[in-house]
C-alpha positions in Angstrom: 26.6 30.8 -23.9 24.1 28.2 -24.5 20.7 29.2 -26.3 17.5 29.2 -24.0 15.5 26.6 -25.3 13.1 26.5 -22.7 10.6 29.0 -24.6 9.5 28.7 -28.1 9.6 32.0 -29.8 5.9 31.4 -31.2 3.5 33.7 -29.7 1.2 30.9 -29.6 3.2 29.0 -26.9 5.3 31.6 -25.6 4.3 32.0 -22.0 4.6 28.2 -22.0 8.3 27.4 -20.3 9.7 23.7 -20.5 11.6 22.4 -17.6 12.8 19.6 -15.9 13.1 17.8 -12.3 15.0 14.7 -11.4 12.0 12.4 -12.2 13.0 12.6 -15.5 16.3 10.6 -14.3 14.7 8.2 -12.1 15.0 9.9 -8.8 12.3 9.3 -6.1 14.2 9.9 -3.0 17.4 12.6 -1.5 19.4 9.6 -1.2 19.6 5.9 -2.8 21.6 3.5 -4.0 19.3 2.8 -7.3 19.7 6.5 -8.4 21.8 8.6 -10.6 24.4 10.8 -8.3 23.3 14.4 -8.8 26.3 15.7 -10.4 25.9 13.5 -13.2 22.2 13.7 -13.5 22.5 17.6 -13.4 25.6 17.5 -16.4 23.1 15.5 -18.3 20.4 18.1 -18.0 21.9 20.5 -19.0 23.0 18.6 -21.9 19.9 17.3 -23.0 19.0 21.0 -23.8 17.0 22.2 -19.9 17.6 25.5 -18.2 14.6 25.4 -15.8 14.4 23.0 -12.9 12.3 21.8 -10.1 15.0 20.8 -7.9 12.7 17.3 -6.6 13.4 15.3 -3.6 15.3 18.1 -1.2 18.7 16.7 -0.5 18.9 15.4 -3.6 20.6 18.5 -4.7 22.4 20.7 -2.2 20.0 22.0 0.2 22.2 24.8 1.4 21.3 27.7 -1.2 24.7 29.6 -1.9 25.9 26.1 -2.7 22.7 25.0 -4.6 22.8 28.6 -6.5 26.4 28.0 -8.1 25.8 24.5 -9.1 22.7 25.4 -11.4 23.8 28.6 -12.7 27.5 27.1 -13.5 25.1 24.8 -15.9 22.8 27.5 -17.0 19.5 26.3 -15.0 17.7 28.3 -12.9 15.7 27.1 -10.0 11.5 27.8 -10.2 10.4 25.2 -8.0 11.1 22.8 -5.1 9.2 19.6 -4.2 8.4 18.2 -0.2 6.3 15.9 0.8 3.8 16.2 4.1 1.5 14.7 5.8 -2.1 16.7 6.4 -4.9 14.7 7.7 -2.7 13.9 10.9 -2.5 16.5 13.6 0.4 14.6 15.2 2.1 15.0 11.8 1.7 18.5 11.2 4.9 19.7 13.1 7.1 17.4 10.9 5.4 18.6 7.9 5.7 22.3 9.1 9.4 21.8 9.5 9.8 19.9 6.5 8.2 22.8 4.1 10.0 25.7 6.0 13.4 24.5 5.4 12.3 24.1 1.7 10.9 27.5 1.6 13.6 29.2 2.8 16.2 27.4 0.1 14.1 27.8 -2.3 13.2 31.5 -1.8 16.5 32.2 -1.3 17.5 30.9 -5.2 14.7 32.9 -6.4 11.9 30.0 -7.1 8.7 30.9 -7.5 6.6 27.7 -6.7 7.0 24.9 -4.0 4.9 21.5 -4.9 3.4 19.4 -2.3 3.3 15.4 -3.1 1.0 14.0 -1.0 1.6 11.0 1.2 0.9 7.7 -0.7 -1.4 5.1 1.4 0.9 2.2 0.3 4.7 1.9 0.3 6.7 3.3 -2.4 8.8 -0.4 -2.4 6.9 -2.8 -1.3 3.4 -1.6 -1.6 1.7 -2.6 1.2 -0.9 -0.2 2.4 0.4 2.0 4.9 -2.8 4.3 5.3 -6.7 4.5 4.8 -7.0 4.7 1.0 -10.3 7.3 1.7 -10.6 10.0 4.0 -13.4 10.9 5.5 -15.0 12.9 8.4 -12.1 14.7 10.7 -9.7 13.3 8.7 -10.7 14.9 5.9 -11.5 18.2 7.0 -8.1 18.4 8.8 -6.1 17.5 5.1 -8.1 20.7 3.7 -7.2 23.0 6.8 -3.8 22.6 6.9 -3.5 22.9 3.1 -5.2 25.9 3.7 -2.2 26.7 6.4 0.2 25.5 4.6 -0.6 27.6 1.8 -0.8 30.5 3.0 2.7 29.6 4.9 4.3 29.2 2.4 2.9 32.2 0.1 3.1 34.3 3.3 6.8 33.4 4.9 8.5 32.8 1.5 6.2 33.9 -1.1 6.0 30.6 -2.6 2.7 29.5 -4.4 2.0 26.1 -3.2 0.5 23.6 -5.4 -1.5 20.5 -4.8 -0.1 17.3 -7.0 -2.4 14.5 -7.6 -0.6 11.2 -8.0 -1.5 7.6 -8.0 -2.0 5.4 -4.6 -2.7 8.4 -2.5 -5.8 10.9 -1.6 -5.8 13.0 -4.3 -5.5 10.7 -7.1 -9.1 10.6 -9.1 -11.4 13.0 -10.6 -13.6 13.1 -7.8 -10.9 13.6 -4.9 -9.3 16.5 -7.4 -13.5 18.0 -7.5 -13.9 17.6 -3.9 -10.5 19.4 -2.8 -10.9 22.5 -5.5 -14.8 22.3 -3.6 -13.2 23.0 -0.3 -9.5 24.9 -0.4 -9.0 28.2 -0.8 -7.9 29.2 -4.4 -5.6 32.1 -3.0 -3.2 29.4 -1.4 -3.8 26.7 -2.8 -2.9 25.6 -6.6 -2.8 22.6 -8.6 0.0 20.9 -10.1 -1.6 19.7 -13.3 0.3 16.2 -13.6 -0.7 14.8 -17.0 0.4 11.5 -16.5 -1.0 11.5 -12.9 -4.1 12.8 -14.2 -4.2 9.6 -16.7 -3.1 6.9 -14.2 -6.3 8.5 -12.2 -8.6 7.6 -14.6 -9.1 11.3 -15.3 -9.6 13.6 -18.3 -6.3 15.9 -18.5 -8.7 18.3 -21.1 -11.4 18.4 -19.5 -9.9 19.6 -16.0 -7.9 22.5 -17.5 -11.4 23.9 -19.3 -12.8 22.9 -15.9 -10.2 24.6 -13.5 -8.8 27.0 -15.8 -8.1 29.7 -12.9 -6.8 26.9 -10.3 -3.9 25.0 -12.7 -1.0 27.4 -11.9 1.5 24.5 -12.9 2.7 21.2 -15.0 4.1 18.6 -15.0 4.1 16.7 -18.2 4.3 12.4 -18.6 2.8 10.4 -20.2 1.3 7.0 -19.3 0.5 3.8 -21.1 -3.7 3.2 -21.0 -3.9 -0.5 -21.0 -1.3 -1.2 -17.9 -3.4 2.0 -16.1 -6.1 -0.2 -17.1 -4.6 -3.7 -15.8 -3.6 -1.9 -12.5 -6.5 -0.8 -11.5 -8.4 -3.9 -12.4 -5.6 -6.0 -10.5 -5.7 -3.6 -7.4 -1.6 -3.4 -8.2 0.4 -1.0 -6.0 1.8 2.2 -7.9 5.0 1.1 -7.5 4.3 -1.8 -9.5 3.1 -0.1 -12.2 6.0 2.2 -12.9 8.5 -1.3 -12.7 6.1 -2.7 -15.3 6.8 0.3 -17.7 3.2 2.1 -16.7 5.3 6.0 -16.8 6.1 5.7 -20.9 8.0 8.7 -23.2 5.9 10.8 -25.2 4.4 10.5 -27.9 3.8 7.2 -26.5 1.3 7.1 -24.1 -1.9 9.6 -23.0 -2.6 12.1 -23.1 -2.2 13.0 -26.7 0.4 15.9 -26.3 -0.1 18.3 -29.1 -4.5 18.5 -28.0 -2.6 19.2 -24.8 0.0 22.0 -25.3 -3.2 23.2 -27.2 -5.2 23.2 -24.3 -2.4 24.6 -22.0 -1.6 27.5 -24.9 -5.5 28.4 -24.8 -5.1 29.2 -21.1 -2.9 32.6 -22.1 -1.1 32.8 -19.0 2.6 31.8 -17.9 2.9 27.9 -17.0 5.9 26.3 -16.1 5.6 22.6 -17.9 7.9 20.2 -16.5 9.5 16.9 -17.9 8.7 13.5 -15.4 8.6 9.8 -16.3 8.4 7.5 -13.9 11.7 5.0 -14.0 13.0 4.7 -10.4 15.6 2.3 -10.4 16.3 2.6 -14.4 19.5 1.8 -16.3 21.8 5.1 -15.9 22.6 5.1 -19.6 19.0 5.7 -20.2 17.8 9.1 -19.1 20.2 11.3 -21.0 19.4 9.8 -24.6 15.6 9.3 -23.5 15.6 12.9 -22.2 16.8 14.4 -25.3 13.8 12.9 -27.6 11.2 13.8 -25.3 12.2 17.5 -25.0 12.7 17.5 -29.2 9.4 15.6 -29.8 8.0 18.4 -27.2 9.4 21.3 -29.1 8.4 20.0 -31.7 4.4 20.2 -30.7 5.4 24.0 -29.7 6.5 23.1 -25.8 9.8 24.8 -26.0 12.8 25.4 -28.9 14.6 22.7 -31.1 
């Protein structure tokens, strides 16, 4: 049986687990073309050295749980955490959202996870980029994204005991310092975490050390990338599209990159309490024979900052 590598043995970092999701592959959506197929991505996983996985885009992986349950244990993973997306600032939306976040609860409780991370909506389109949305919202709009966050929440903590968590990310309404302020300001912090994306964090501008002394109770969960300043710079000065940014190499390995991992495993270590941290880059669309090899120095460079086992 293969050693568990996804804890180093350091009391320091121990309640710190490393994990992966299929960003780290180049997967965006359940199905396309451009992507890896799942059995190979998941074979490559596991040989890169993961047992702990955010399962990403659902139906990506099998969706049906007995199914999804003997693909990842006959590779040693277990499943902590799934991934939906959903509209909240729309009340005609909310049904589809609903739908969409039950059938990923019920998979996802039924394989034991213990989170489920929302990915907000982006306001422009994740190929073409043209706006699709208001970039701000305001006024009913707004109030109606923190209600049924709130409802969503407690949903999903209530109907599948699933802690939801809030994940900032670049072109959409939860993307900058101020929008992550103004949510923590209004949600309620029993159902409603925050999915501490580093490289998110970055490509917002933001400070990923100063929001974890900042928000110490409300960051229940990581993921970890890395992102290179001066093309955040150059896309925000140009205005560019998200999706632009990752196809100009924006989403780089660590320790390329901000933030500066080992002040950040730091940080998360000084938190005491028991994080899931889990690998992303941003590469939708990349060369197949590049995750695996890519994959493997990342999660040795991490260990090697105290983020899991050599």
């Amino acid at each position: 049986m293969a050693v568990d590598k996804s804890r180093n043995t350091d009391p320091r970092y121990s309640r710190l687990t490393i994990g992966v999701c299929p960003d780290q592959w180049g997967v965006w959506f359940p199905e396309d073309p451009a992507q890896i197929p799942w059995e190979k991505a998941l074979d490559e996983m596991a040989e890169a050295g993961f047992s702990v996985m955010e399962t990403g885009p659902f139906g990506y992986f099998p969706t049906e749980p007995k199914r999804l349950q003997e693909e990842m244990s006959k590779r040693g993973f277990r499943v902590v955490a799934g991934t939906a997306w959903g509209i909240l600032h729309k009340e005609e939306a909310w049904a589809d959202t609903e739908r969409t976040f039950r059938a990923v609860g019920e998979t996802h409780a039924a394989v034991g996870a213990e989170y489920v991370v929302h990915l907000p909506p982006m306001f422009r389109d994740e190929h073409t980029g043209a706006f699709t949305d208001d970039r701000h919202l305001d006024g009913k709009a707004w109030d109606l994204y923190i209600n049924n966050a709130n409802r969503l929440g407690r949903m999903m903590k209530e109907d599948y005991g699933l802690q939801m968590v809030l994940h900032p990310h670049g072109d959409s309404h939860i993307e900058t310092r101020e929008d992550i302020d103004r949510i923590f300001q209004a949600t309620d912090p029993e159902y409603v975490g925050f999915c501490l994306d580093t490289g998110h964090i970055v490509y917002g501008m933001a400070d990923n050390i100063a929001l974890i002394k900042d928000y110490p109770e409300r960051i229940s969960y990581v993921h970890i990338k890395a992102m290179d300043p001066k093309l955040v710079k150059q896309a925000h000065d140009e205005d560019w599209p998200f999706v632009r940014a990752v196809k100009a190499g924006c989403s780089v390995a660590p320790p390329e990159g901000e933030p500066d991992m080992p002040t950040l495993v730091e940080a998360l270590a000084d938190l005491n309490k028991d994080l899931y941290v889990i690998c992303e880059q941003d590469m939708y669309g990349c060369d197949p024979s590049y995750p695996l090899p890519n994959a493997i120095k990342t999660r040795e460079y991490l260990a090697s900052v105290g983020l899991g086992l050599l």
